[in-house]
C-alpha positions in Angstrom: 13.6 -3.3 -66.1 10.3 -4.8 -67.1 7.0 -3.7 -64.8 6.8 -7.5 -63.9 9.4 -7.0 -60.9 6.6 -4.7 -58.8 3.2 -6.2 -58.6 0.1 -4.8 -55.9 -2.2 -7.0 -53.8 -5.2 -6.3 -51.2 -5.8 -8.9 -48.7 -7.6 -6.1 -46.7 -9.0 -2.6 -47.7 -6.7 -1.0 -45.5 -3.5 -2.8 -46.6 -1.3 -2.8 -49.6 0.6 -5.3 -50.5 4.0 -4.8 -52.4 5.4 -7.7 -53.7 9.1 -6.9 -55.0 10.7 -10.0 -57.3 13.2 -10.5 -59.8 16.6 -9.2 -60.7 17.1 -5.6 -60.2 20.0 -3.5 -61.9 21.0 0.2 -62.0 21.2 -0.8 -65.9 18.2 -1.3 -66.2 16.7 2.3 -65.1 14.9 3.2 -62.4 11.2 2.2 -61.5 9.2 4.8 -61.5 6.6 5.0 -58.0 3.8 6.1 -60.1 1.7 2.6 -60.0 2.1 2.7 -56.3 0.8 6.1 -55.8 -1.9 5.5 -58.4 -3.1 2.2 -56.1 -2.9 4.6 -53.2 -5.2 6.9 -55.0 -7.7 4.1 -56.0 -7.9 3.5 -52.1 -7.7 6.6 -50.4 -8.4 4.7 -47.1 -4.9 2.6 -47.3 -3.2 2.9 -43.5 -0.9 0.3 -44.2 2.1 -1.0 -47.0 3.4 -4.2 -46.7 6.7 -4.8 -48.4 7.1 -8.5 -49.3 10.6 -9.3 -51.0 10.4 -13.3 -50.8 10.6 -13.4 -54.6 13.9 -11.0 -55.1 16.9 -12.0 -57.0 19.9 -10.1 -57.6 19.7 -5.9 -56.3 21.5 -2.6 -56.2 20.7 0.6 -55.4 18.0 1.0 -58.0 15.8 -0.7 -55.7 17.1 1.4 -52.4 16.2 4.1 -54.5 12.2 2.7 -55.2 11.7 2.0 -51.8 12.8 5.3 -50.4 10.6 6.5 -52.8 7.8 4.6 -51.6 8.7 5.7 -48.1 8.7 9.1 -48.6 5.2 8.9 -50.6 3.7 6.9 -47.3 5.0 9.3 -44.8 3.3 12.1 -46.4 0.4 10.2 -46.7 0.4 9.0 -43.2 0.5 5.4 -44.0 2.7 2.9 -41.9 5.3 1.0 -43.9 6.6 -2.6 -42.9 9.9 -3.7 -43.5 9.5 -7.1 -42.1 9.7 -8.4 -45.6 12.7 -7.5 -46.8 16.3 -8.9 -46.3 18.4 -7.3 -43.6 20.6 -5.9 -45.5 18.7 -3.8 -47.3 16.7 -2.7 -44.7 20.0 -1.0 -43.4 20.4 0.6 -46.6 17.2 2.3 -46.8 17.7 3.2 -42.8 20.7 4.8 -43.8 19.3 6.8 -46.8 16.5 8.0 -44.8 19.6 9.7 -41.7 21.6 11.1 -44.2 21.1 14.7 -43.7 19.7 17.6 -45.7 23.1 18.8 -47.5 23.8 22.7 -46.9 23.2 25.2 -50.0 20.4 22.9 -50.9 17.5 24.6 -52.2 14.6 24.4 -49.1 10.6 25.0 -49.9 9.7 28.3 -48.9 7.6 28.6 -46.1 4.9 30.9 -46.0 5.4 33.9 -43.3 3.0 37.0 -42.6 5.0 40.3 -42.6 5.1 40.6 -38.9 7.0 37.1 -38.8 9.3 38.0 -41.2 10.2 41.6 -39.7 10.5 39.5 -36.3 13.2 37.0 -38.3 15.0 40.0 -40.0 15.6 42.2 -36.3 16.5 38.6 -34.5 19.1 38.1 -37.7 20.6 41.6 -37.3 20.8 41.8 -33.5 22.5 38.1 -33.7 24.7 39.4 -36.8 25.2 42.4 -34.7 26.5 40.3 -31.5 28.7 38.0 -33.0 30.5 41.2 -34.9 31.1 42.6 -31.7 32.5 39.3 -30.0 35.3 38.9 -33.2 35.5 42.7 -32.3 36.8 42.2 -28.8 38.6 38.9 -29.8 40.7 40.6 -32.4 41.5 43.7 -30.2 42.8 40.8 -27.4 45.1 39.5 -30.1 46.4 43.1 -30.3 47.1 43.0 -26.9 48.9 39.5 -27.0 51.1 41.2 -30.1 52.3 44.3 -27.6 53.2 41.3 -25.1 54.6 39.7 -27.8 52.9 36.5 -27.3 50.3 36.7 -30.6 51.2 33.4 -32.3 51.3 34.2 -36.4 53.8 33.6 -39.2 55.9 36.6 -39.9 56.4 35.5 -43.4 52.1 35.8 -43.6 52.5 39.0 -42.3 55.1 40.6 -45.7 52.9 38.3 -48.0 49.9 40.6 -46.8 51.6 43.6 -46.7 52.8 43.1 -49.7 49.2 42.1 -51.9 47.4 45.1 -49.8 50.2 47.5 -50.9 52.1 47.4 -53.9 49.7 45.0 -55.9 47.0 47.3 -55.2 49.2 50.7 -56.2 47.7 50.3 -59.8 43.8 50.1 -59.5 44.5 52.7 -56.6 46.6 55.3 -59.3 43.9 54.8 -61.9 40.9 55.9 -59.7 42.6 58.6 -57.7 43.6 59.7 -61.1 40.4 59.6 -62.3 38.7 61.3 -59.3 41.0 64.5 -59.0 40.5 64.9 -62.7 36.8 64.7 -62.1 36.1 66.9 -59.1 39.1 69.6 -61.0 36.3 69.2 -64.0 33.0 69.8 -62.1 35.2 72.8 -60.2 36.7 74.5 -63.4 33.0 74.7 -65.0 31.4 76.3 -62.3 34.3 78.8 -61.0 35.6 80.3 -64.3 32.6 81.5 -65.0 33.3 83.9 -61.4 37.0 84.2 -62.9 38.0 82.3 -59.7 39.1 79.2 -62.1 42.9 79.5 -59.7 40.2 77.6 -56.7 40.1 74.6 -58.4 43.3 74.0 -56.6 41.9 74.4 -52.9 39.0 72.2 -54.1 40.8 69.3 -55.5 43.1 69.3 -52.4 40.2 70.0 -50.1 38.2 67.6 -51.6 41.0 64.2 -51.9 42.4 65.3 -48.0 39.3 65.0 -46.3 37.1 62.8 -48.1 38.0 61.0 -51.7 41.1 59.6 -51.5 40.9 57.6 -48.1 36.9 56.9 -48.8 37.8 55.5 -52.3 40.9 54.1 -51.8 38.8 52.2 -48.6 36.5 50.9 -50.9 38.7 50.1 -53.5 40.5 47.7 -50.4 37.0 46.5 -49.5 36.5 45.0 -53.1 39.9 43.9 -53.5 41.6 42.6 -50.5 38.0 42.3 -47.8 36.8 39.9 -50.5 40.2 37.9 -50.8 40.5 37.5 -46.8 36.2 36.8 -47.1 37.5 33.9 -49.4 40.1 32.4 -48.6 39.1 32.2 -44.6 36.1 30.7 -46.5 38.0 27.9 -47.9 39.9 27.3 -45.1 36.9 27.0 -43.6 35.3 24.2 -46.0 38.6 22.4 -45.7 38.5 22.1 -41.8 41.7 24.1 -41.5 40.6 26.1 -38.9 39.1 23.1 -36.7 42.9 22.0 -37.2 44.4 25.0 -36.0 42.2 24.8 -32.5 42.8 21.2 -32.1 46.3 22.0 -32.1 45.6 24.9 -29.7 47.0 27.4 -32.1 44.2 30.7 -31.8 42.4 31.1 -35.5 42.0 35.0 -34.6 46.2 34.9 -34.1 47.3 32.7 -36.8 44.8 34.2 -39.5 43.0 37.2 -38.4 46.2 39.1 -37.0 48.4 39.7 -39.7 45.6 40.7 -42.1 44.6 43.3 -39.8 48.1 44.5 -39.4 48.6 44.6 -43.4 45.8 46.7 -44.1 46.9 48.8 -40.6 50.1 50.0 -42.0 49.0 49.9 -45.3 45.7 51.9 -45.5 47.4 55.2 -44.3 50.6 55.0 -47.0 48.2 54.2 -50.1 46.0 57.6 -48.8 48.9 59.6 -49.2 49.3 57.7 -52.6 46.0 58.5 -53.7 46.5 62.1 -52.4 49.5 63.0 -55.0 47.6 61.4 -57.3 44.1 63.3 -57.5 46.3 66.5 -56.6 47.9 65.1 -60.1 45.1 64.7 -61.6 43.3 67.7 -60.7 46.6 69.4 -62.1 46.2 68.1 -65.6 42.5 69.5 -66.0 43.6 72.8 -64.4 46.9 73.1 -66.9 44.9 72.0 -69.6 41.3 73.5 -69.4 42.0 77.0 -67.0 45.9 77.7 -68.7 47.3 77.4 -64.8 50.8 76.4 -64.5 52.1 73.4 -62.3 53.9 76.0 -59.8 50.7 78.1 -59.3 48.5 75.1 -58.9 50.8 73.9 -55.9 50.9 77.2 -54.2 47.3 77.3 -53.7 47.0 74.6 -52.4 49.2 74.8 -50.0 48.1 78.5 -48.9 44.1 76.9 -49.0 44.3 74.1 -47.8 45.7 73.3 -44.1 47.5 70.1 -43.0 45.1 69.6 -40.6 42.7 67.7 -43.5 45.5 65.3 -44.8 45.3 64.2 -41.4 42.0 64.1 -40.6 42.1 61.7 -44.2 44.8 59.7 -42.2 43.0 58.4 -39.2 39.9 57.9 -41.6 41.9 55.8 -43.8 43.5 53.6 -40.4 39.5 53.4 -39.2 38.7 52.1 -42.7 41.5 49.5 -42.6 40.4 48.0 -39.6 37.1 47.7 -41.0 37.5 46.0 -43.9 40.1 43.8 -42.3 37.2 43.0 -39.7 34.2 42.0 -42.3 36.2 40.2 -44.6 38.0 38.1 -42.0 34.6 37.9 -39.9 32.6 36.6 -42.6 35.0 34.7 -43.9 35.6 33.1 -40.5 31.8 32.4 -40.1 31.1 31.2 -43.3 29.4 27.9 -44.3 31.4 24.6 -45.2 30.2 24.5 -49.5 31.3 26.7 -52.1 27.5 28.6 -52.0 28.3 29.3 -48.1 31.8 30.8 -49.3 30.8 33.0 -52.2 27.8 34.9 -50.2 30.5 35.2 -47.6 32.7 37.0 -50.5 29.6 38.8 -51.1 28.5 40.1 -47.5 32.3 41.3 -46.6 32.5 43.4 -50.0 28.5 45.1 -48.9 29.4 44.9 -45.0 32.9 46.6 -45.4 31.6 49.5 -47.8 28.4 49.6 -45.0 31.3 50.4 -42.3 33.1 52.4 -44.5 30.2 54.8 -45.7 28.9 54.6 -41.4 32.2 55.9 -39.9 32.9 58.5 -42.3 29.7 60.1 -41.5 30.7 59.9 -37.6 34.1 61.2 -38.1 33.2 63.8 -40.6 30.0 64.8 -37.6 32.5 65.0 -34.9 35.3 67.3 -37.0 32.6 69.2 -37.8 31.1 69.8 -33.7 34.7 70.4 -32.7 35.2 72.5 -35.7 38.8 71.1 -36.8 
């Protein structure tokens, strides 16, 4: 494309003239809207831009593309634009360039806010955050309801599918860091206690230790990672791909047919992979003791059970159901809320993973504050 094709007249001070002429061709590049604004420039009083087109050949979109250039350069320079001059058709085209909307993800320019403004933006975000939690909240426990009365609409086959990827396909990364932890806490213990001659406690503090607190906080976490991001994401997609707008047109509930049977799996499953990771810390625990403090499988078992009452492994029990409902909630809430591009669903991916250990780390604390008032 040759400069010849754009040339600039002023029959007033005021008013620019644009005349447009020639053949104009994608293959030929695009014109650049430099001349024009440097003509605006030379005339800083300009209020109008006239856009004459009685000399245009052929066109395509590379001059759609100039002209919604030159729009956007007028509008932020306050200066009217007429269209009068061009053919119809392509007045339509640059009408419709100018509606399409902002796509979402797209990088915005960040406004400028004081530190009041953006504390006021941050409590308005939580408390809204906060309010739509608790709305899924009640909507999921009213699909437990409709699944007593046995009117909860779901596939059953969903439901073993889930049970199935939150249990046994998570029994490996759940060995190796129950494992791992026993053997670490029986390590910090042995160090500290044989040098009382007490080393035979390691036992009671292993076994205290995984009941109450590690293995249903870490196996909760390990969930909230694992399967919270998976329900985060694929909600997510189903959200991008309108699935869920299928599901209510069709009057089929989204909390029923999606949300239900991924709160069930990690329901029944939560409390079964606790005892799991119970046996093995008390496992690992038992290879440090065997191998650092010479104690023999049989007497590591029989202090633990003299020390260390039931009444912990099931205090770990109803921490590890709380926990399951948790994680099931922020991973199928955020996925359920999030945005229709893949941006929208990986921050949703992100938030369930930070929101479910959040919960997780929150509830523990409450539980472990009420054992503790009531003394159990």
């Amino acid at each position: 494309m040759t400069e010849e094709v754009v040339t600039f007249h002023r029959h007033k001070k005021d008013t620019l003239r644009v005349l447009i002429k020639g053949d104009w061709s994608i293959s030929f590049g695009l014109q650049n809207p430099e001349d024009f604004l440097s003509h605006l420039k030379t005339v800083p009083d300009t209020q109008y831009v006239v856009l004459d087109a009685t000399q245009l050949g052929q066109w395509d979109s590379s001059l759609v593309s100039y002209l919604v250039m030159i729009n956007a350069i007028s509008i932020k320079q306050q200066i009217t634009v007429d269209y009068t001059g061009l053919p119809e058709g392509l007045v339509r085209l640059i009408a419709l360039a100018k509606a399409v909307p902002e796509r979402e993800g797209v990088a915005k320019q960040p406004v400028k806010e004081n530190a009041v403004e953006q504390l006021g933006q941050t409590v308005l975000q939580s408390f809204s955050q906060f309010n739509a939690f608790i709305t899924f909240l009640g909507e999921a426990l009213l699909a437990l309801g409709r699944l007593a009365k046995a009117k909860a609409v779901f596939r059953r086959q969903d439901l073993l599918i889930f049970l199935t990827d939150a249990g046994p396909s998570s029994l490996g990364i759940v060995t190796l860091i129950s494992v791992l932890i026993g053997m670490i806490l029986a390590f910090v213990g042995a160090v500290q206690l044989e040098k009382f001659g007490a080393s035979i406690y390691v036992a009671s503090l292993v076994g205290l230790a995984m009941a109450r607190e590690m293995a249903p906080m870490m196996t909760a976490i390990i969930m909230a990672g694992r399967t919270g991001a998976a329900y985060a994401a694929q909600l997510g997609s189903m959200q991008v791909n309108e699935e869920i707008d299928a599901l209510k047109t069709m009057g089929v509930s989204p909390v029923d047919y999606l949300v239900l049977p991924r709160l069930l799996a990690l329901i029944l499953m939560m409390p079964l992979l606790t005892i799991y990771a119970n046996m093995m810390g008390v496992m690992g625990g038992a290879i440090v003791s065997i191998v650092m403090l010479d104690l023999t499988w049989s007497m590591y078992i029989e202090q633990m059970i003299a020390t260390v009452p039931l009444t912990n492994f099931y205090i770990g029990l109803v921490k590890s159901l709380i926990f399951g409902v948790m994680v099931a909630l922020s991973g199928c809430y955020m996925g359920m809320n999030s945005g229709r591009s893949a941006s929208a669903v990986g921050q949703a991916t992100t938030r369930a993973v930070v929101m479910g250990i959040v919960l997780i780390i929150v509830f523990d604390s409450l539980v472990t504050i009420v054992t503790t008032v009531f003394g159990v």
